[in-house]
Backbone as a chain_set.jsonl record, in Angstrom:
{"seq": "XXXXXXXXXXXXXXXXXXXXXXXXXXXXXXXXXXXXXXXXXXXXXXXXXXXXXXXXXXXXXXXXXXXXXXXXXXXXXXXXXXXXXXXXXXXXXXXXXXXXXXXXXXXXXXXXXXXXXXXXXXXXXX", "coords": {"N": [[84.372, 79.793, 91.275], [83.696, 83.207, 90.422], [84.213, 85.893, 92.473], [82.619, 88.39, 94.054], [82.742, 91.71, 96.013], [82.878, 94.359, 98.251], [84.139, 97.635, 98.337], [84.07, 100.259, 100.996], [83.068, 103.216, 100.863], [84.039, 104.763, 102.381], [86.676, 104.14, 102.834], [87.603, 103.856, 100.413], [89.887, 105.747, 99.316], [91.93, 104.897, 100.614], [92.241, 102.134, 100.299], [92.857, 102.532, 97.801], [95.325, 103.652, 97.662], [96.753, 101.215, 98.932], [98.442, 100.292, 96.675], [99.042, 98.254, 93.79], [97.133, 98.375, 91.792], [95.415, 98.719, 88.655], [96.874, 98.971, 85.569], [99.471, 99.374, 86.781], [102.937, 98.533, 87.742], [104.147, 95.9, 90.003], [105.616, 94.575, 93.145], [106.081, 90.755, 92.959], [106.021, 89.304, 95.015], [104.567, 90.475, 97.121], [101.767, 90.43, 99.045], [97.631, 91.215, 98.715], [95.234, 91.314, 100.421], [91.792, 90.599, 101.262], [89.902, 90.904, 103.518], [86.766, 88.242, 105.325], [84.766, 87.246, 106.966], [82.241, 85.923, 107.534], [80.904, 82.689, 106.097], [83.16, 80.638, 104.098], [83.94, 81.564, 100.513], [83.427, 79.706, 97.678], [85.876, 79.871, 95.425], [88.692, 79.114, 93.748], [92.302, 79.604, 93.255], [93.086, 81.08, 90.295], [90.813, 82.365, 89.839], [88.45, 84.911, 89.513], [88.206, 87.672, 91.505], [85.765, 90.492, 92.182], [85.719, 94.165, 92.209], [83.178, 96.248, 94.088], [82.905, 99.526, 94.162], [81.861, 103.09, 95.473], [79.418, 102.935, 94.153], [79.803, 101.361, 91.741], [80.978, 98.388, 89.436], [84.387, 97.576, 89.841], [86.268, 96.568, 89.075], [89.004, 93.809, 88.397], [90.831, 90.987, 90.223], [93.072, 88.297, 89.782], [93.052, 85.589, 91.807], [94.885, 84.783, 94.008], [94.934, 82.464, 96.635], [93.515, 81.748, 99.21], [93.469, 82.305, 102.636], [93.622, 81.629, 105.554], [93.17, 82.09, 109.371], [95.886, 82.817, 111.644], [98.209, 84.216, 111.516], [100.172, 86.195, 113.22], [99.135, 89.239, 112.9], [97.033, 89.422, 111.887], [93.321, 90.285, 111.232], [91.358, 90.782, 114.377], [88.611, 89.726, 114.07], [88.307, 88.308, 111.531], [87.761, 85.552, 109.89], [88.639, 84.657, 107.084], [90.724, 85.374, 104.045], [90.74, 86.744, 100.558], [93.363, 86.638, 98.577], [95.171, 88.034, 96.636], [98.281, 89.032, 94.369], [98.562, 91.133, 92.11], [98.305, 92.084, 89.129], [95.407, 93.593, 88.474], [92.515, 94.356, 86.73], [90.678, 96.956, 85.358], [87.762, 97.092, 85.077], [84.442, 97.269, 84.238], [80.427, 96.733, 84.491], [77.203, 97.689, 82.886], [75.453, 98.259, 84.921], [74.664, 100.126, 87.903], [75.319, 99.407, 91.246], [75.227, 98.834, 94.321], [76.779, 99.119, 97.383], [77.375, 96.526, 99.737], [77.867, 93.934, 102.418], [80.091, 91.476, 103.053], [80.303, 88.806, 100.464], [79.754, 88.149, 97.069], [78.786, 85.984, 94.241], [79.786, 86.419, 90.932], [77.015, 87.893, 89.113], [76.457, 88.456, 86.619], [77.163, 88.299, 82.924], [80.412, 87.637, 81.795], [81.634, 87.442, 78.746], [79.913, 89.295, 77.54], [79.182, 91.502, 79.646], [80.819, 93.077, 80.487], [83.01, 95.499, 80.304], [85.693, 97.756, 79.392], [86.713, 100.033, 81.791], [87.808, 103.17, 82.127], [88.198, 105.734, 83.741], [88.32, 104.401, 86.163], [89.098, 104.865, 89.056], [87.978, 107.669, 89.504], [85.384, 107.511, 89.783], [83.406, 107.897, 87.615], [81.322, 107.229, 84.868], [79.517, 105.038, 82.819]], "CA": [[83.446, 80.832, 90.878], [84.335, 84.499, 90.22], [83.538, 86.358, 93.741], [82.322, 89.768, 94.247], [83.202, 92.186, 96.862], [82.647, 96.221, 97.995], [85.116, 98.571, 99.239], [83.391, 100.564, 101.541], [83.217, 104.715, 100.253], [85.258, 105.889, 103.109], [87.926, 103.415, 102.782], [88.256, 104.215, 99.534], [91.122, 106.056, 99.056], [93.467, 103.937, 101.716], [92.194, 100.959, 99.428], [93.968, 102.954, 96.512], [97.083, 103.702, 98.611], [97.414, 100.383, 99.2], [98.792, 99.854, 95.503], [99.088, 96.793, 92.878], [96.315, 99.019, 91.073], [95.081, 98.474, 87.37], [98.207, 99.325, 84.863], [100.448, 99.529, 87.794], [103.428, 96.806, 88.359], [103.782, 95.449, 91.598], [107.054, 93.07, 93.568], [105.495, 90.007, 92.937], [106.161, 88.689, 96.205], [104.032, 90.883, 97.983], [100.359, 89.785, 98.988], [97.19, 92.163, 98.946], [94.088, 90.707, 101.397], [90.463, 91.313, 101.231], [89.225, 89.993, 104.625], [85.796, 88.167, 105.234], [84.146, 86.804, 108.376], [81.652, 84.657, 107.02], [81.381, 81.574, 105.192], [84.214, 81.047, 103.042], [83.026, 81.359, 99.515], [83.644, 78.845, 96.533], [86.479, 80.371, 94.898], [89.89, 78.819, 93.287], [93.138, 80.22, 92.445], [93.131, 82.058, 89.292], [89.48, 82.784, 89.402], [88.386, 86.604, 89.795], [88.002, 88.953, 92.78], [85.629, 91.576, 91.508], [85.931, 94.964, 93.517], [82.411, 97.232, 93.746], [83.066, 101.053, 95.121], [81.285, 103.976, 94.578], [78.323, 102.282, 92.815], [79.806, 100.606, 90.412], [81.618, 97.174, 89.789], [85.536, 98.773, 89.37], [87.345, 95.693, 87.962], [89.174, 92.772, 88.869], [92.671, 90.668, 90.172], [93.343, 87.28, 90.086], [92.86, 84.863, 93.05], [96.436, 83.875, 94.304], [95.006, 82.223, 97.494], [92.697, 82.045, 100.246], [94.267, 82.374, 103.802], [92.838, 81.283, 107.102], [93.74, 82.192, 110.556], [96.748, 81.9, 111.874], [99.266, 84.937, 111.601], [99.688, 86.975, 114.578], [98.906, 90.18, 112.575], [95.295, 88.559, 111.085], [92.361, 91.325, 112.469], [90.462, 89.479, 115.285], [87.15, 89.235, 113.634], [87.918, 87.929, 110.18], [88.222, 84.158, 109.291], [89.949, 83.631, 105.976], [91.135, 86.542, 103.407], [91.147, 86.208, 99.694], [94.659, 86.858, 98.56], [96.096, 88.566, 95.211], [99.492, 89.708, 94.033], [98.548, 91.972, 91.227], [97.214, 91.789, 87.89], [94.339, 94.009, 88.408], [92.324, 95.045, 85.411], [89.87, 97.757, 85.249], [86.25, 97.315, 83.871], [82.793, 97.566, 84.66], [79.057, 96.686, 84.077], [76.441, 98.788, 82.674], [74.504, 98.543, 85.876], [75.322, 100.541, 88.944], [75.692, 98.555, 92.124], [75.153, 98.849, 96.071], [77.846, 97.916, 98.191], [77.209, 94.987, 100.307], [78.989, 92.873, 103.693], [80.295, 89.889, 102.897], [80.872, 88.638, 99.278], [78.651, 87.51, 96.331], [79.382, 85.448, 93.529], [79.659, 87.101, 89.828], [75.103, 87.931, 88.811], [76.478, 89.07, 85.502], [78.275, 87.352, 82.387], [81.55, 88.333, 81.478], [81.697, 87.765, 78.089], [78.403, 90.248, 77.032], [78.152, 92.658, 79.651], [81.926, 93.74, 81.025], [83.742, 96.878, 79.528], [86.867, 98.954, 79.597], [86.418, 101.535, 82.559], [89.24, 104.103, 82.049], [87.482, 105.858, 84.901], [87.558, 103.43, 87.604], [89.096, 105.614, 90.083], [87.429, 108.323, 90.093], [83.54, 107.059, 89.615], [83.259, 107.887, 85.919], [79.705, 106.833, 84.405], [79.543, 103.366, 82.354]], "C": [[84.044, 82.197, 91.195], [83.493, 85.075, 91.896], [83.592, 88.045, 93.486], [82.455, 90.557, 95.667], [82.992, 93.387, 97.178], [84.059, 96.402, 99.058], [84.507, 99.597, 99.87], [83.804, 102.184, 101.438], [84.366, 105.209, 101.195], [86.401, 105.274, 103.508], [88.013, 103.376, 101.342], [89.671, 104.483, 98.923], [92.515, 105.282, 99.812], [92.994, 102.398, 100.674], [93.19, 101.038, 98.298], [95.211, 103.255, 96.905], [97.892, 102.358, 98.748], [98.552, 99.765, 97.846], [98.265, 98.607, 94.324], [97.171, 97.23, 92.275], [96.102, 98.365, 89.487], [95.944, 99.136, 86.656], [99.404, 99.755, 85.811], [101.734, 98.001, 87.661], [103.763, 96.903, 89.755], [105.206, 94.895, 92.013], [105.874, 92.337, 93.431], [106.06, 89.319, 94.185], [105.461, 89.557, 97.308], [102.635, 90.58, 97.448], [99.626, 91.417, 99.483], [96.179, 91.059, 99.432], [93.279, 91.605, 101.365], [89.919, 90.56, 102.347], [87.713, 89.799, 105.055], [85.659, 87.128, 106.738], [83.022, 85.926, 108.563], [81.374, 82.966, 106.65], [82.177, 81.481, 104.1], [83.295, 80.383, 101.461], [84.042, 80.563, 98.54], [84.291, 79.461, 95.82], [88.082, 79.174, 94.476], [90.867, 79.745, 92.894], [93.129, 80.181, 90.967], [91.839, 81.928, 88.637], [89.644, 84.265, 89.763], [88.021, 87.074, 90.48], [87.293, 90.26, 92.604], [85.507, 92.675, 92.28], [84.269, 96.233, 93.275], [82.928, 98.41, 94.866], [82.637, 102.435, 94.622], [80.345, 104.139, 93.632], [78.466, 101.686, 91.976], [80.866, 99.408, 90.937], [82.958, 97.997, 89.165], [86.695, 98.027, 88.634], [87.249, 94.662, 88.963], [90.557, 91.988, 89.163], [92.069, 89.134, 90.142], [93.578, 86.903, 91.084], [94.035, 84.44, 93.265], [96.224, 82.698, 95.12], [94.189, 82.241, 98.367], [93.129, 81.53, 101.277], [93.242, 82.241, 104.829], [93.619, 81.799, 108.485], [95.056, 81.485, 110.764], [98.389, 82.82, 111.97], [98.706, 85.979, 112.543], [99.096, 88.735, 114.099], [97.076, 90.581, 112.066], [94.081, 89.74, 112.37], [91.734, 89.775, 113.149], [89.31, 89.053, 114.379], [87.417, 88.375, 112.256], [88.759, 86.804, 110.377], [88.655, 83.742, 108.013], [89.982, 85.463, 105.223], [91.257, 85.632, 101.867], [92.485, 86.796, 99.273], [95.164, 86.983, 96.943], [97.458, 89.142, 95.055], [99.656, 90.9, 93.44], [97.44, 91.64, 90.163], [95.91, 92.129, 87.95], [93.906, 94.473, 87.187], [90.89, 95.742, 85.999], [88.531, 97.489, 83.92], [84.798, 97.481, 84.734], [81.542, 96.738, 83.766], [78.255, 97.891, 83.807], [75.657, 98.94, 83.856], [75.231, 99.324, 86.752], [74.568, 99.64, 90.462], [75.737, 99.221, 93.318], [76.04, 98.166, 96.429], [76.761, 97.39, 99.35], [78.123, 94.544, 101.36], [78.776, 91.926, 102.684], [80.748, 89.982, 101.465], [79.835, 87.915, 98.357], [79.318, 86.848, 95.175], [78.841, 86.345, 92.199], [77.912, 86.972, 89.516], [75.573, 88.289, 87.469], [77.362, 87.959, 84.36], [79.276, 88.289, 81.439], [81.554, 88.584, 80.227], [80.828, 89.014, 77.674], [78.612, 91.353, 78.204], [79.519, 93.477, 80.405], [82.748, 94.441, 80.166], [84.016, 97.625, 80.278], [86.484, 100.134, 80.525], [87.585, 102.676, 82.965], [89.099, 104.635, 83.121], [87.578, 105.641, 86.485], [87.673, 104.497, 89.276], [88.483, 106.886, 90.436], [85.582, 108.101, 89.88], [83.199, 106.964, 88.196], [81.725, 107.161, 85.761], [80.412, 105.808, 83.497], [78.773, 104.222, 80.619]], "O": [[84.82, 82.326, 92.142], [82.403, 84.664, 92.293], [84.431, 88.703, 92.87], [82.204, 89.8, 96.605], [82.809, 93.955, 96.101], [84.646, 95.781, 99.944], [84.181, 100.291, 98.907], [84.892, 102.469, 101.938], [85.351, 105.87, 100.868], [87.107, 105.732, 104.407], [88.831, 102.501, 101.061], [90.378, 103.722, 98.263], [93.707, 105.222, 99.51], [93.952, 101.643, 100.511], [94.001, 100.203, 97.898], [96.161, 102.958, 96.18], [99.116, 102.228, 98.72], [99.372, 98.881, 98.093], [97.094, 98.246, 94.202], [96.219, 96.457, 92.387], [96.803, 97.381, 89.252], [95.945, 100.294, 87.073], [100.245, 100.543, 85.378], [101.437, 96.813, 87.53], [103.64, 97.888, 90.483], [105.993, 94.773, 91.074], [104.775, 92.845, 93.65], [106.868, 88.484, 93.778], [105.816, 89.321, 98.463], [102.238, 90.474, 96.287], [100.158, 92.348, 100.087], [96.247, 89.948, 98.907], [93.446, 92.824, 101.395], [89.43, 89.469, 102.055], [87.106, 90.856, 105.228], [86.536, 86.458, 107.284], [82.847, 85.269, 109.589], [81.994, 82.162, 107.347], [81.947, 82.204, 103.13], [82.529, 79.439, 101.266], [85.26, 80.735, 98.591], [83.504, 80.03, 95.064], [88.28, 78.362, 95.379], [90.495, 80.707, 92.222], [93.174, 79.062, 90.456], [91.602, 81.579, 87.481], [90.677, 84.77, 90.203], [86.818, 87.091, 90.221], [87.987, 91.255, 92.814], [85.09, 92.321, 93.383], [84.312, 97.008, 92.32], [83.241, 98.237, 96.043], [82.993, 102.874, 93.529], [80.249, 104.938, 92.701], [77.528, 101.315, 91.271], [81.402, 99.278, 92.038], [82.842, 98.839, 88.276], [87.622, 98.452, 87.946], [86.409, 94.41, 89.828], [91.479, 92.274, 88.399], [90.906, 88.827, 90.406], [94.361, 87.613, 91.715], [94.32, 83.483, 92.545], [96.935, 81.738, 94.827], [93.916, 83.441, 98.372], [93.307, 80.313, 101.233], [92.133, 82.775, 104.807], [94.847, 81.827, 108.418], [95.422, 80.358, 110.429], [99.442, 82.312, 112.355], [97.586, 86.459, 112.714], [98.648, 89.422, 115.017], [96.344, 91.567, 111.979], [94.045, 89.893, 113.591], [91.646, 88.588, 112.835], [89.248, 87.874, 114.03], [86.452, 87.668, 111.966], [89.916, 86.779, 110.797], [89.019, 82.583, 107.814], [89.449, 86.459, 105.712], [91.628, 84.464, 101.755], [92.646, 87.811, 99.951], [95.472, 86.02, 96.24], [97.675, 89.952, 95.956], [100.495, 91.72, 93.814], [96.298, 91.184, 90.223], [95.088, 91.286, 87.591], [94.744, 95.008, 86.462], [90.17, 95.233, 86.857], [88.406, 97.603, 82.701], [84.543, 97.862, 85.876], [81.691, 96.247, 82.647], [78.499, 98.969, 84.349], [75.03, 99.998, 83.816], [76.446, 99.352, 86.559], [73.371, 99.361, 90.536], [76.351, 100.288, 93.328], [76.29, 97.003, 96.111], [75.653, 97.823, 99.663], [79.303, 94.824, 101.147], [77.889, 91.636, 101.881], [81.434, 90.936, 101.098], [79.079, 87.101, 98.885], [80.511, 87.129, 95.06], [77.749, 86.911, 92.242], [77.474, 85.838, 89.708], [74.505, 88.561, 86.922], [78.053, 87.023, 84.763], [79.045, 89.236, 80.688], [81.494, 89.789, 79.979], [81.612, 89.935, 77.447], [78.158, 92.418, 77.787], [79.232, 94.557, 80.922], [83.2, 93.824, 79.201], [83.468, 98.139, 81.253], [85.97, 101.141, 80.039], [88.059, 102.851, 84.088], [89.901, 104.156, 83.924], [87.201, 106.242, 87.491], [86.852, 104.749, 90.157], [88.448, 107.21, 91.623], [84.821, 109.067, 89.932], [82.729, 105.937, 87.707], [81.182, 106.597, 86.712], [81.636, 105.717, 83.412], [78.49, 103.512, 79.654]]}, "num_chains": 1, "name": "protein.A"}
């Protein structure tokens, strides 16, 4: 199942620093981590990671992976990480969106209600 996610407003911009952005290329041998502390959610590799920030849903990468404890670098609090390479794409919903802890699974359907957000980075309206 496609999982949902927020980036939290004032980690924003160090989110976008981090790279492997939407029309960006990437080394494909480097990993990007979204870390969660929870229950690990029902996800598979090459399902979708969707990212909300700033009110809105801002796109999406492909699932490389989901990582568990176990590298000495791993923050204390968080028990598994979902894990992408790249391949982010930029879109949105017509709704605007509350970020959220934790992670939710896709409330919307892809085909019908997701569109092109040229936008994404800086907030842009839907």
């Amino acid at each position: 199942m496609d999982v949902v996610v927020t980036v939290p407003q004032h980690r924003w911009q160090e989110w976008l620093a981090e790279g492997a952005l939407p029309g960006e290329s990437f080394p494909p041998d480097v990993e990007y981590y979204w870390f969660g502390s929870g229950n690990l959610p029902r996800i598979a590799p090459s399902e979708r990671v969707y990212i909300v920030a700033l009110g809105r849903v801002r796109g999406h990468a492909p699932l490389v992976r989901v990582a568990t404890r176990g590298e000495p670098w791993w923050p204390p609090k968080a028990k598994w990480a979902l894990v992408r390479h790249g391949g982010a794409v930029a879109c949105t919903i017509p709704e605007a969106n509350r970020g959220f802890q934790g992670y939710r699974y896709r409330w919307w359907r892809r085909d019908i209600d997701e569109r092109p957000f040229p936008d994404w980075q800086a907030g842009g309206s839907v």
